[in-house]
Steps between C-alpha positions, in 0.01 A plus 500: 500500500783638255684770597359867323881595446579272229759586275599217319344186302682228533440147254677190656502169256581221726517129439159323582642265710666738709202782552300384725780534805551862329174551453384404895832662632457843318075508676703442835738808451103697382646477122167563313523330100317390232560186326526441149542136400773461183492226331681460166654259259867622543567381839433190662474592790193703587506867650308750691462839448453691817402893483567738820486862586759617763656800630865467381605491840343172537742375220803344700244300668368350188771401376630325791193265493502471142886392539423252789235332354519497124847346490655330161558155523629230236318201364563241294346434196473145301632541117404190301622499119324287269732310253450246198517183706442562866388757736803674676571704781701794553653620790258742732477863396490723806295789515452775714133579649334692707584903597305809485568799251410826636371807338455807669316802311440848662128592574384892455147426634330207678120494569346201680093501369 
């Protein structure tokens, strides 16, 4: 059960791939959320929106588990160019994936119906 002290909402947007260790790891440290799935033209990659109420001592914690399990990592990415004549390839592109941006917003009232 959430804690009746709650003083802050906080919205994490994680990488698909990478929420469900987040997501089973935060339940094991009694991290109570909401999840929002995001899905969106813009990125590629798909992401998660998960919503929590916490006392803002709680805070370090949370980010220590977001940090250990919603790492960035690099991937490459095929680029094909096509020309007149033939169908060329250029070198990879690399990209960087995966991470979690937090948002923290202070919370003058909760009530849990």
């Amino acid at each position: 059960m959430p804690d009746p002290d709650i003083d802050l909402l906080v919205l994490i947007v994680v990488s698909s791939s990478q929420s469900k260790k987040l997501m089973a790891n935060l339940n094991r440290q009694h991290f109570y959320f909401t999840t929002i799935d995001s899905n969106n033209s813009l990125f590629v990659e798909q992401s998660v929106c998960l919503l929590l109420g916490l006392k803002h001592e709680r805070m370090d914690t949370l980010k220590s588990l977001v940090r250990k399990y919603c790492l960035p990592y690099r991937k490459l990415i095929p680029v094909e160019m096509r020309s007149m004549r033939e169908l060329s390839s250029l070198p990879m592109l690399e990209s960087q994936e995966g991470g979690a941006t937090l948002y923290a917003l202070p919370v003058e009232f909760f009530d849990q119906i």
